[in-house]
DSSP file (Angstrom, degrees, kcal/mol; ACC not computed):
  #  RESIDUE AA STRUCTURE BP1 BP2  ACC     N-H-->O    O-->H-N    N-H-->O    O-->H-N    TCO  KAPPA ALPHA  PHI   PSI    X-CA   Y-CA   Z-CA
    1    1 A X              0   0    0      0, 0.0     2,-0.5     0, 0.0    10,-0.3   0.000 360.0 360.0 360.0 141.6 -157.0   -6.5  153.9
    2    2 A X  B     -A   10   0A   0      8,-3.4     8,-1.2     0, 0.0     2,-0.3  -0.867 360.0-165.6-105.0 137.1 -159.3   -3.5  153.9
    3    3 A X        -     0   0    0     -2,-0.5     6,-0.2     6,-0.2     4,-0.0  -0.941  14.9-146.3-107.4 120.8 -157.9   -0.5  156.5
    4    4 A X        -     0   0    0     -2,-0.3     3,-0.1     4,-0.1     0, 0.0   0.059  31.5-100.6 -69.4-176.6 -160.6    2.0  157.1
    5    5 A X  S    S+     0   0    0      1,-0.2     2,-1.4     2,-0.1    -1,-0.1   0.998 123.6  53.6 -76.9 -53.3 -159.8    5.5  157.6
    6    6 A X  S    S-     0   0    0      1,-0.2    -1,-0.2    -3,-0.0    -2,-0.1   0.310 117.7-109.6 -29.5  11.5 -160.3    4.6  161.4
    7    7 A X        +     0   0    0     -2,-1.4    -1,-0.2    -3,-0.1    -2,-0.1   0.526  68.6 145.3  50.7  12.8 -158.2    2.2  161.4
    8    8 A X        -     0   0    0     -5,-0.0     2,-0.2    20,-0.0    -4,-0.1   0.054  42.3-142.6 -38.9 173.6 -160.5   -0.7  161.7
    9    9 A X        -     0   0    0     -6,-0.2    20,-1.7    -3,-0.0     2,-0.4  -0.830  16.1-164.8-159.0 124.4 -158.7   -3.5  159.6
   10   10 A X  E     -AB   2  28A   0     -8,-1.2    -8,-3.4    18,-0.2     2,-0.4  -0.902  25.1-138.8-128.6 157.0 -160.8   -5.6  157.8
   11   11 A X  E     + B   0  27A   0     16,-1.9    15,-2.3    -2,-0.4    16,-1.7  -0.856  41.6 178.7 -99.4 120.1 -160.1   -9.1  156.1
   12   12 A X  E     - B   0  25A   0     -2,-0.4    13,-0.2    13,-0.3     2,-0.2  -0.790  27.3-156.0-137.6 152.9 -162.2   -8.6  152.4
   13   13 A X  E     - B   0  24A   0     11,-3.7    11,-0.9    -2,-0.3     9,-0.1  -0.505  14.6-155.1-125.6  74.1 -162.6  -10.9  149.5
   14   14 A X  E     + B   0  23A   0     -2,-0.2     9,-0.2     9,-0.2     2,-0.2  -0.328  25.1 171.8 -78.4 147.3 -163.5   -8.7  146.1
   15   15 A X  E     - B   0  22A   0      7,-2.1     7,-1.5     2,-0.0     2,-0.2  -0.687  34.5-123.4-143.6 168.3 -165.5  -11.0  143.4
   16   16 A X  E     - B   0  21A   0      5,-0.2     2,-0.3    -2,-0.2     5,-0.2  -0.891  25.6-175.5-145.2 128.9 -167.2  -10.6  140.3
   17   17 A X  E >   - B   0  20A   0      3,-2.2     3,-2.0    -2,-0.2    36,-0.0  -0.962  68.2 -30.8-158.4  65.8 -170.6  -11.7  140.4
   18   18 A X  T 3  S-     0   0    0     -2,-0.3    -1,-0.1     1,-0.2     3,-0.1   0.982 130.5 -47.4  33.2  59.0 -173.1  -11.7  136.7
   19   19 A X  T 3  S+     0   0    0      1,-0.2     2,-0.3    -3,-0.1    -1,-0.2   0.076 120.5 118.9  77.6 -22.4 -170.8   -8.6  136.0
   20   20 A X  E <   -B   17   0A   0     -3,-2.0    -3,-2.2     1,-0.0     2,-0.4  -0.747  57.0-142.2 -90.5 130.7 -171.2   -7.1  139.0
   21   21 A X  E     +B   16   0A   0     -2,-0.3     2,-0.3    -5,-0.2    -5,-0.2  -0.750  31.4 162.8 -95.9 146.1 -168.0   -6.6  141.1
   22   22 A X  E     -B   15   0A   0     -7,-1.5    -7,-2.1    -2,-0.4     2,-0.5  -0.902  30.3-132.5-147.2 178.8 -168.2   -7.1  144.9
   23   23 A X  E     -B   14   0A   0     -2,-0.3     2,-0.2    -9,-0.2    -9,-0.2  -0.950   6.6-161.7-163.3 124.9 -166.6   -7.6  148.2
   24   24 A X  E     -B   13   0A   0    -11,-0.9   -11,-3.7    -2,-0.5     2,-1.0  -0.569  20.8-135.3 -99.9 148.9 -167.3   -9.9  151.0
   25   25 A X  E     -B   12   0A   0     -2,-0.2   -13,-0.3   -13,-0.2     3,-0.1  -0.784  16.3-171.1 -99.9 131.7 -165.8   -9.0  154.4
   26   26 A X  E     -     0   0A   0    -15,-2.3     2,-0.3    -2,-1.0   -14,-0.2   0.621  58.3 -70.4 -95.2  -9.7 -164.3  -12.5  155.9
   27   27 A X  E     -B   11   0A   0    -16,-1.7   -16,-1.9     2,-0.1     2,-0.5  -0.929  50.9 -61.7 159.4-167.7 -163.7  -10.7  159.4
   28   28 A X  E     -B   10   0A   0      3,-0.3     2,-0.6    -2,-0.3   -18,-0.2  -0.969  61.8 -90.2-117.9 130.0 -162.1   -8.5  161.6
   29   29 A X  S    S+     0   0    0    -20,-1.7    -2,-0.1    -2,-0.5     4,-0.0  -0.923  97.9   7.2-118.1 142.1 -158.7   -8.7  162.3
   30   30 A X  S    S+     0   0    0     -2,-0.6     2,-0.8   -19,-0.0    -1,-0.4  -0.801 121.1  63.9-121.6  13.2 -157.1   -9.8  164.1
   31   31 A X  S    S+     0   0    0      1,-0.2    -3,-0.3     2,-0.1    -2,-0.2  -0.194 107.0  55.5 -70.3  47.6 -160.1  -11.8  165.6
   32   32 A X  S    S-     0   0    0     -2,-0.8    -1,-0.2    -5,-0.1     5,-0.1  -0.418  91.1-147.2-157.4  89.0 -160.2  -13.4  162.3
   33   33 A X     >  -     0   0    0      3,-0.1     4,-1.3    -3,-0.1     5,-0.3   0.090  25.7-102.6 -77.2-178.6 -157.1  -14.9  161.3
   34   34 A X  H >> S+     0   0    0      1,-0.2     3,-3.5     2,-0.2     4,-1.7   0.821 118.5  49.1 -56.5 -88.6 -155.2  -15.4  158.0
   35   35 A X  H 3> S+     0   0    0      1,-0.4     4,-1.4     2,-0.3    -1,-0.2   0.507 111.0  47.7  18.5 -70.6 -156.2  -19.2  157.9
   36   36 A X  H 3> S+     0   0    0      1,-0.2     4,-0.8     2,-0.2    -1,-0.4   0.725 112.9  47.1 -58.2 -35.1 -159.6  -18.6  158.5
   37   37 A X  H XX S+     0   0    0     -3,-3.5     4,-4.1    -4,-1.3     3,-0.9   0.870 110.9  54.9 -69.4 -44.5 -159.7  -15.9  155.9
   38   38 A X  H 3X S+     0   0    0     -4,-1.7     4,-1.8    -5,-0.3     3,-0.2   0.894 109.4  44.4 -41.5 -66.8 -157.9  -18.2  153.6
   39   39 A X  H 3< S+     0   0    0     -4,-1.4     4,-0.4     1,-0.3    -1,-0.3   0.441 114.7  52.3 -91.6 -20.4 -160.5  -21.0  154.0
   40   40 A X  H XX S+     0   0    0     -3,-0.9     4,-3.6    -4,-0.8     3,-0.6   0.885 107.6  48.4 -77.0 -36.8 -163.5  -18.4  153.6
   41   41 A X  H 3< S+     0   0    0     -4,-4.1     4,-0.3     1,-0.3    -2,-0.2   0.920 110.9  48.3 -73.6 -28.8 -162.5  -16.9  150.5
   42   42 A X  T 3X S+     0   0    0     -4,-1.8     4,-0.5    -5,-0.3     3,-0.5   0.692 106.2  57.5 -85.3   7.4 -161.9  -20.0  148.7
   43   43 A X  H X> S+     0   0    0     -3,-0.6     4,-1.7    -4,-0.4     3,-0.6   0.902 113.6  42.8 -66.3 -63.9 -165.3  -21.4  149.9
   44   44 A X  H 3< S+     0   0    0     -4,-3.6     4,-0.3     1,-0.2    -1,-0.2   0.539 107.9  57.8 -70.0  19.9 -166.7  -18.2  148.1
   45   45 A X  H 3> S+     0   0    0     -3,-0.5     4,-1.2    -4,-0.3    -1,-0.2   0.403 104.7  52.3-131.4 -26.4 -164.5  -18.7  145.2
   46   46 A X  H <X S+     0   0    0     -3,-0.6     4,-1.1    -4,-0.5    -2,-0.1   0.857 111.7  47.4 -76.5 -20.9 -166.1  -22.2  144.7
   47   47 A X  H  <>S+     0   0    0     -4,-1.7     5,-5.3     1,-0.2    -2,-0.2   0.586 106.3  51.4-106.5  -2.0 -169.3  -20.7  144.7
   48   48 A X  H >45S+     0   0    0     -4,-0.3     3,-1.9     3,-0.2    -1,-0.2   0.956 111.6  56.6 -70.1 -50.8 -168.4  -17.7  142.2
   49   49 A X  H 3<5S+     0   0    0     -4,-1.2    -2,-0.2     1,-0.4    -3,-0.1   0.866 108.1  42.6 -42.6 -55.4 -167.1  -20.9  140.0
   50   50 A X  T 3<5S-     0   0    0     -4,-1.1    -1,-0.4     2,-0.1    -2,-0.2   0.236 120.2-117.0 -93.8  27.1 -170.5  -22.4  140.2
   51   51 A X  T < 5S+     0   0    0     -3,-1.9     2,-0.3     1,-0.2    -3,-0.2   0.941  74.6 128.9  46.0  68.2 -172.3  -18.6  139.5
   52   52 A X      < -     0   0    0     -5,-5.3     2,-1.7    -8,-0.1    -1,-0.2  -0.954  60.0-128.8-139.3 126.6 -173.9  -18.6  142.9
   53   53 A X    >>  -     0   0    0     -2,-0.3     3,-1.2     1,-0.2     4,-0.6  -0.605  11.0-161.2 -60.4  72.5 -173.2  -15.1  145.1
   54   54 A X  H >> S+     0   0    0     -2,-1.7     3,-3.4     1,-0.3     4,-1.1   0.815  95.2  67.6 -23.2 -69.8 -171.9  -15.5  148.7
   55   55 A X  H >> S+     0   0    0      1,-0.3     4,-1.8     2,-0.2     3,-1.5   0.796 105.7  36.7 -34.7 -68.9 -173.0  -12.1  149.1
   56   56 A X  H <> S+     0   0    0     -3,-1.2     4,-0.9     1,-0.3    -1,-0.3   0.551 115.4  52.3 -69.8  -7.3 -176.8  -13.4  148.7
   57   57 A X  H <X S+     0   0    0     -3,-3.4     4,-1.8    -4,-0.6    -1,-0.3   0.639 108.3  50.2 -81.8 -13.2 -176.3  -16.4  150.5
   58   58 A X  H <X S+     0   0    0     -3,-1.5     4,-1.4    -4,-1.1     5,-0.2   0.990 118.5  45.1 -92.7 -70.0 -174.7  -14.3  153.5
   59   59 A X  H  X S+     0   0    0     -4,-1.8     4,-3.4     1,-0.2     3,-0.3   0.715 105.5  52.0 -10.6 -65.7 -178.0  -12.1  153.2
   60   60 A X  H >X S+     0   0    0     -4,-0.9     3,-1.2     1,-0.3     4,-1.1   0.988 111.0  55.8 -71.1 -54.3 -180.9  -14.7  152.9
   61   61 A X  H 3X S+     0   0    0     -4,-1.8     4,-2.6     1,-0.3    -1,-0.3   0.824 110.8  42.7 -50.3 -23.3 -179.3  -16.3  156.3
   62   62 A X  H 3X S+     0   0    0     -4,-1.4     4,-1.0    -3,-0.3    -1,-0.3   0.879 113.3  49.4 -90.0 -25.7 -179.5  -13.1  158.1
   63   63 A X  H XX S+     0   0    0     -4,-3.4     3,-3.8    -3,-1.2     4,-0.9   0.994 115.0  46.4 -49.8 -76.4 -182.9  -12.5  156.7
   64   64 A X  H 3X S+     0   0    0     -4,-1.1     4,-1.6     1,-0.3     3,-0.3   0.674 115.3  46.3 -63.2 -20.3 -183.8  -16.2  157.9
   65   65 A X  H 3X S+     0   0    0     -4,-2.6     4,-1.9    -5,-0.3    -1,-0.3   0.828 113.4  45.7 -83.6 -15.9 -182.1  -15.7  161.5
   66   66 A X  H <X S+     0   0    0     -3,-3.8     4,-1.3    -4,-1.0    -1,-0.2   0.698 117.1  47.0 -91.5  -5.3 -183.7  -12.2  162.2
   67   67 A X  H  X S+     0   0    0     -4,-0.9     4,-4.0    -3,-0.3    15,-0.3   0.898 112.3  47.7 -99.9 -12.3 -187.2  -13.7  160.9
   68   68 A X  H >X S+     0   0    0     -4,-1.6     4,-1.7     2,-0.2     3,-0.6   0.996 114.9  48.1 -27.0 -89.7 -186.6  -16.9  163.1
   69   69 A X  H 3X S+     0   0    0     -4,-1.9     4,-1.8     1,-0.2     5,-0.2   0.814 112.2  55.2 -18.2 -58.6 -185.7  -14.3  166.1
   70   70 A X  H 3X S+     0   0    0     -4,-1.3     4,-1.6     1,-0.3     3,-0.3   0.920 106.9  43.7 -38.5 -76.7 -188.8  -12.7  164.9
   71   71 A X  H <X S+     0   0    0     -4,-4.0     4,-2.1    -3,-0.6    -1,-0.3   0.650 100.7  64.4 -45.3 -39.9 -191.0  -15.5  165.3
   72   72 A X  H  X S+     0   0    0     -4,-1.7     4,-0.9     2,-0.2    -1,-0.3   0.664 110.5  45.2 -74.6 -30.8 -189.9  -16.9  168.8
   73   73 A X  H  X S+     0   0    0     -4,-1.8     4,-1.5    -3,-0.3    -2,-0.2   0.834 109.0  52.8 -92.3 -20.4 -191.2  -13.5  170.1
   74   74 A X  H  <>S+     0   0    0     -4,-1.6     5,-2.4    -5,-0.2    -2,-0.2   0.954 113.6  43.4 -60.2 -64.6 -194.3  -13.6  168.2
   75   75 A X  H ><5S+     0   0    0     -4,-2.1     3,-2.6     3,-0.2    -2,-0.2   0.965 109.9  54.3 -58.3 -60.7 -195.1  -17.3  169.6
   76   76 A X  H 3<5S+     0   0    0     -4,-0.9    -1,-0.2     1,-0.3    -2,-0.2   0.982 111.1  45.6 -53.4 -60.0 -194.1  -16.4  173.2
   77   77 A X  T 3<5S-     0   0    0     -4,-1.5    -1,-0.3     1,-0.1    -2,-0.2   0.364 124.1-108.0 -54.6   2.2 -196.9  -13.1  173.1
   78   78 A X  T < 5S+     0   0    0     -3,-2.6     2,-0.6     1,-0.2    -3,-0.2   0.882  74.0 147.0  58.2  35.1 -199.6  -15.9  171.3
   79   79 A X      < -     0   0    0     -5,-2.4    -1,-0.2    -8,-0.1    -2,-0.0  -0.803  53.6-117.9-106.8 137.8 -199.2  -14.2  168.1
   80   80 A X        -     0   0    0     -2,-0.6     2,-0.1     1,-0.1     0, 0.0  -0.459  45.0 -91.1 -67.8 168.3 -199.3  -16.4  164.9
   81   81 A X        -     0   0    0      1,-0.1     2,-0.3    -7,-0.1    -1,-0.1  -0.296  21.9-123.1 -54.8 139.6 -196.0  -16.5  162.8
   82   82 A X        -     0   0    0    -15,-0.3     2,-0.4    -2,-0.1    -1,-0.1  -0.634  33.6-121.4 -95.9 174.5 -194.9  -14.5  160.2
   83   83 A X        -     0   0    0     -2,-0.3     2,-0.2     1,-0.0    -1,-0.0  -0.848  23.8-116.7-110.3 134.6 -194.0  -16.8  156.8
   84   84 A X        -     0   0    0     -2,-0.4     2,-0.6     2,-0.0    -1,-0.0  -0.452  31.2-166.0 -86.5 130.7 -190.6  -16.5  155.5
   85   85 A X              0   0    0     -2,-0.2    -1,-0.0     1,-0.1    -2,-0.0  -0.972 360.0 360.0-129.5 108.3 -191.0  -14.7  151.4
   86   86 A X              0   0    0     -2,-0.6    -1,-0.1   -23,-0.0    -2,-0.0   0.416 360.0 360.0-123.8 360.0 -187.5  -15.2  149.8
């Protein structure tokens, strides 16, 4: 559990990553309970195993949903689509 100086409180998973160490948030609690945290970290922990970065998977989905987002307003104005560059 991460506690900011604000006292937010955050549920965190620290990893090490092709040397690099890093830390995935698994939520805010307490809307994101123990259980749930559990079942996220060892998900990334399968995928540290197999040398693939949660971190960059978390990324490229948020890329793909904002370009999605993106796109759906593009198309509604008659504007061609932009092409997703990953």
């Amino acid at each position: 559990m991460l506690i900011k100086s604000n006292g937010a409180k955050w549920r965190s998973f620290d990893y090490t990553v092709k040397g690099k160490r890093k830390t995935l948030s698994m939520g805010v609690y307490p809307a994101t309970g123990l259980a749930d945290a559990r079942r996220k970290a060892q998900e990334a922990r399968v995928n540290v195993a197999n040398g693939i970065d949660s971190s960059a998977i978390r990324n490229d989905i948020k890329t793909e949903r904002k370009l999605t987002a993106e796109n759906e307003k593009r198309l509604d104005l008659g504007l061609p689509s932009l092409a997703l560059s990953l």
